[in-house]
C-alpha positions in Angstrom: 18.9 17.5 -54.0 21.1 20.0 -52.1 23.3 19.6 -49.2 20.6 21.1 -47.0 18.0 19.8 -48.5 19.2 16.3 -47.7 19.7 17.5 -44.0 16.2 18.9 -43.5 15.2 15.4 -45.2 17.2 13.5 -42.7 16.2 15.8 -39.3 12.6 15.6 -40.4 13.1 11.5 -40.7 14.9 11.6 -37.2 12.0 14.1 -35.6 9.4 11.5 -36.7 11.0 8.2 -35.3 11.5 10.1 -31.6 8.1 11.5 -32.1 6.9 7.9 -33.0 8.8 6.4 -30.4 7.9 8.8 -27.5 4.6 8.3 -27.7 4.5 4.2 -28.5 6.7 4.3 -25.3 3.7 6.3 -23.2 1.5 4.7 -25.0 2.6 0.9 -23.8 3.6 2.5 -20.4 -0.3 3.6 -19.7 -1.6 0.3 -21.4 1.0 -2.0 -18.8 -0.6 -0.1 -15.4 -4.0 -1.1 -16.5 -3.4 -4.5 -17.6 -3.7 -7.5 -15.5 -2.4 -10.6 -16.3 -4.7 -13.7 -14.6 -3.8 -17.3 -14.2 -6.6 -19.7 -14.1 -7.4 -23.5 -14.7 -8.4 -24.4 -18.3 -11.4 -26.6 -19.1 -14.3 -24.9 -16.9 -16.5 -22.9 -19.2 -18.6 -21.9 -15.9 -15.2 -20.7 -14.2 -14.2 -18.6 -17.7 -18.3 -16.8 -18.1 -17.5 -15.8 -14.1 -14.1 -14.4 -15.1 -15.4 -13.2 -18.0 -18.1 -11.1 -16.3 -15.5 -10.1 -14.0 -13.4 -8.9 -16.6 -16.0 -6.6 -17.9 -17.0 -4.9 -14.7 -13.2 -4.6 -14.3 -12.9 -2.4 -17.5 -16.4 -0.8 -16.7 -15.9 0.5 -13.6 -12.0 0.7 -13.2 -10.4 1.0 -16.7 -9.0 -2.6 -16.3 -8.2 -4.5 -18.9 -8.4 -8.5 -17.5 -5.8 -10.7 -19.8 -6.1 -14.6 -19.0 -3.5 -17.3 -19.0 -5.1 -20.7 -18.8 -2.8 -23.8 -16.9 -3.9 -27.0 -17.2 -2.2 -28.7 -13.8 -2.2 -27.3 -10.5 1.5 -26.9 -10.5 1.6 -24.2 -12.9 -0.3 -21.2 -12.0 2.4 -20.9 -8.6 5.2 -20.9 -11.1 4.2 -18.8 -13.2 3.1 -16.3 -10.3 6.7 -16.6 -8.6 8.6 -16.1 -12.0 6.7 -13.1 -12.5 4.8 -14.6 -16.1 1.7 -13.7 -14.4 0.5 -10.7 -11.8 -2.1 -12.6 -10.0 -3.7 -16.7 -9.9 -7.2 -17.6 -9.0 -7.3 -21.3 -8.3 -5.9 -22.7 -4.9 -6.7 -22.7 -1.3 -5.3 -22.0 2.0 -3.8 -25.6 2.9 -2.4 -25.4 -1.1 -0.5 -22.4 -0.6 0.5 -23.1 2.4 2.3 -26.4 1.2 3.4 -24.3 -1.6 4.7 -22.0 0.0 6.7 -24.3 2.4 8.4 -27.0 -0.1 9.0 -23.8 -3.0 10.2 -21.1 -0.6 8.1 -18.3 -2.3 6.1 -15.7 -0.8 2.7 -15.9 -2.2 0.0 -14.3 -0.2 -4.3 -14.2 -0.5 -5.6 -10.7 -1.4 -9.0 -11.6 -2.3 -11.4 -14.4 -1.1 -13.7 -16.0 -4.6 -15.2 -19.1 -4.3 -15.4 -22.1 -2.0 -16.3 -25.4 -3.7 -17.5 -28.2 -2.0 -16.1 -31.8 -3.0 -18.4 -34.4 -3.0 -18.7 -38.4 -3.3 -20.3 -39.6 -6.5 -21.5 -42.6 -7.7 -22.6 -44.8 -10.7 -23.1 -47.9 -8.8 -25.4 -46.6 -5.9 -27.6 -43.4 -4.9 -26.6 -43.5 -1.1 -23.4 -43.5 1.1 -25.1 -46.2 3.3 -25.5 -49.0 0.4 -21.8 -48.4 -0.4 -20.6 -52.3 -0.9 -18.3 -53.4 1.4 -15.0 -53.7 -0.4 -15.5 -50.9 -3.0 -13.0 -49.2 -4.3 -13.2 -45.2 -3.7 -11.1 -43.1 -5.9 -9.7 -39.6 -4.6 -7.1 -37.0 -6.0 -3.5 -37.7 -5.3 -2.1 -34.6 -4.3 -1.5 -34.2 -0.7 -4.0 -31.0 -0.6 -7.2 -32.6 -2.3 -6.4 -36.0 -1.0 -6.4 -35.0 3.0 -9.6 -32.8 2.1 -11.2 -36.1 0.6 -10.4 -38.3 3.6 -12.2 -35.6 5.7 -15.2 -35.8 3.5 -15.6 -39.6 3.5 -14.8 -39.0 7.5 -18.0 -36.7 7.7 -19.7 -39.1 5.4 -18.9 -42.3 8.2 -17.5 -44.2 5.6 -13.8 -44.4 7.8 -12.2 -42.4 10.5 -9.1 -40.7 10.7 -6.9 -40.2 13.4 -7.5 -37.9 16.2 -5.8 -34.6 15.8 -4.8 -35.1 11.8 -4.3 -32.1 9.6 -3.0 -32.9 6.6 -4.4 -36.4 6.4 -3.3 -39.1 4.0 -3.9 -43.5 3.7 -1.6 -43.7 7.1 -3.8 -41.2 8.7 -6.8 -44.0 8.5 -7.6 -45.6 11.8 -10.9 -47.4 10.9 -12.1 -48.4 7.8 -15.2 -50.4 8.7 -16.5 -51.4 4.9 -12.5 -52.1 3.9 -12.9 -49.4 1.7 -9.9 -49.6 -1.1 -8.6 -46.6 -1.5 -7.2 -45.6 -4.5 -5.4 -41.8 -5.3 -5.3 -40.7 -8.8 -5.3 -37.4 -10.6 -7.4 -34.8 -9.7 -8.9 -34.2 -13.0 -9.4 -38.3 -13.6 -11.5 -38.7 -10.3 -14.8 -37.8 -12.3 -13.5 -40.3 -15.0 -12.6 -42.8 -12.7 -16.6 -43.3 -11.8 -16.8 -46.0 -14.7 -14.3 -48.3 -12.7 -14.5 -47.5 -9.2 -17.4 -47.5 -6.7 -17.3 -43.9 -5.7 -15.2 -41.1 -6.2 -14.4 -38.3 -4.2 -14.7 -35.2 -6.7 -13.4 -31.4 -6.7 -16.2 -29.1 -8.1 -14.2 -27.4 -10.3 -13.6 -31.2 -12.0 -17.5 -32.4 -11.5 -18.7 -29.5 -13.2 -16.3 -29.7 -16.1 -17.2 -33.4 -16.2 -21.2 -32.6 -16.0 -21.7 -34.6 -13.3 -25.4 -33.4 -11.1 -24.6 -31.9 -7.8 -28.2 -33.3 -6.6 -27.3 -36.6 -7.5 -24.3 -36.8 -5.4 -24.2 -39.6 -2.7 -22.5 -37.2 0.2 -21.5 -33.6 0.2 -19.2 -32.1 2.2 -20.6 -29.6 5.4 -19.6 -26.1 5.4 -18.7 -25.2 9.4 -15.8 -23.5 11.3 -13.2 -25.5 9.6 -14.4 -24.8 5.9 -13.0 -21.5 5.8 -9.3 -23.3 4.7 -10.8 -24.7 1.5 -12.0 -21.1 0.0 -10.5 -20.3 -3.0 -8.8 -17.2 -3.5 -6.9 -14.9 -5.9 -3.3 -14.9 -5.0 -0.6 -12.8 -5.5 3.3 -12.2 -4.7 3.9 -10.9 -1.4 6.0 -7.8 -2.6 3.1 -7.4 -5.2 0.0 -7.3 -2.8 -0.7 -3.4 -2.8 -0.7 -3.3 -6.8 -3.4 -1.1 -7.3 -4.3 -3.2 -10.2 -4.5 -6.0 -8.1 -7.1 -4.3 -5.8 -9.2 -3.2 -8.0 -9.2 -7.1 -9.9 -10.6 -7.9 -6.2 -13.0 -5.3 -6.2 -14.5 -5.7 -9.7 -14.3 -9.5 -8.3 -16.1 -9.5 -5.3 -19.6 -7.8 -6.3 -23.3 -8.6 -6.0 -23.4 -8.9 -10.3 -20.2 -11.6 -9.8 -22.3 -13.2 -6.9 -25.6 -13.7 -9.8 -22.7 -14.8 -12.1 -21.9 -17.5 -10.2 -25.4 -19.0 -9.2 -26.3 -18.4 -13.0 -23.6 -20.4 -14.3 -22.8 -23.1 -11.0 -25.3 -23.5 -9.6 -25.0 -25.4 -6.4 -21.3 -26.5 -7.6 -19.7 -22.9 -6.3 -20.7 -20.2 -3.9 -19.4 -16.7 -3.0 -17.0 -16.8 0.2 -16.3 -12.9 0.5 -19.1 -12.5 2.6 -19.6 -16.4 3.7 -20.2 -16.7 7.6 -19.4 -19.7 8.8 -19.8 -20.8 11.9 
């Protein structure tokens, strides 16, 4: 081989690799502003067809591509959101972020209402709030979101009252407690669980579903009014991040009439939309 052959050998090698390379580097570019990366909780296979059917409309109609990372506490889709691992999370409410926001100093913001879920008492002992025993024990989650929302419930169910004024409610927060209800906090995800031991249990729908347990045979649920509009669920993003196109179209492919069918089809009772929820 001569001299110049060698060079032509070599220039048509380098041509190739910046060729190669040009377009791998286009090609990922165009791939990264239509991919979405989407924290959620693991264990709901209801939550994961919704998402799913979201996903699809989301490719359908937008040229979206819907990538999921699954968290199995509530501490981790934040994190994850703030450190950048993940563009958007679909799993808290407005009293969560709020206390989120406050004890981590991030900035995370709503851009897109989902769900609301509403948190009932269940029971394997009795089929109404009124034959309760007196001296039962009554599990409920023991985080300071869930637990206040779960005081509030067995408030509106007349099991105890709180005091006057209370927003983010906790054991102190209990003024009477008629039945000498014991209550006990545990984790979230153990509440449904916890129904083997305890007398009642307060229970997130998210967790009652996942555990199987039948809406219509709950013992109280909680009203939707005025002040339920704290506990819908939302996807959340970083404040700096909010006007992603990508992100608006996740919320549009999200909040449709086909997502809306998704969710009775696969929920029942246990969800419902809260885009277009009036409540009053």
């Amino acid at each position: 081989m001569t001299k110049t052959t060698r060079r032509l050998v070599w220039l048509g090698i380098l041509i190739f690799i910046l060729v190669m390379g040009y377009f791998s580097f286009f090609r990922g570019t165009s791939e990264q502003k239509n991919t979405i990366n989407v924290g959620i909780m693991a264990g709901s296979k209801a939550e994961q067809q919704i998402w799913d059917s979201v996903a699809q409309t989301a490719k359908q109609k937008y040229g979206l591509t819907v990538k999921f990372q699954r968290f199995t506490d509530y501490s981790q889709p934040n994190t994850a959101l703030a450190n950048h691992s993940i563009d958007v999370n679909a799993f808290q409410n407005y009293p969560f972020l709020d206390l989120w926001n406050q004890k981590h100093h991030d900035h995370i913001v709503a851009v897109g209402d989902t769900i609301i879920e509403p948190m009932r008492i269940y029971s394997h002992q009795t089929k109404r709030v009124a034959d309760l025993p007196n001296g039962s024990t009554v599990t409920v989650p023991n985080d300071a979101n869930n637990e206040s929302r779960a005081l509030f419930v067995l408030q509106s169910a007349g099991l105890l009252k709180l005091k006057p004024n209370t927003k983010l409610a906790d054991a102190r927060s209990i003024i009477a407690n008629p039945r000498n209800l014991q209550i006990k906090e545990v984790d979230a995800s153990q509440t449904a669980r916890s129904l083997n031991d305890a007398g009642a249990a307060v229970v997130n729908g998210n967790y009652a579903q996942a555990a199987s347990l039948d809406p219509h045979q709950a013992i109280f649920t909680e009203p939707f009014d005025h002040h339920s509009k704290q506990w819908i669920n939302f996807i959340a993003a970083n404040r700096t991040d909010r006007n992603d196109p990508r992100i608006k179209k996740l919320v549009k492919a999200y909040q449709t009439k086909k997502t809306a069918a998704k969710i009775k089809q696969v929920s029942g009772i246990n969800q419902v939309p809260a885009w277009n929820l009036n409540l009053k």
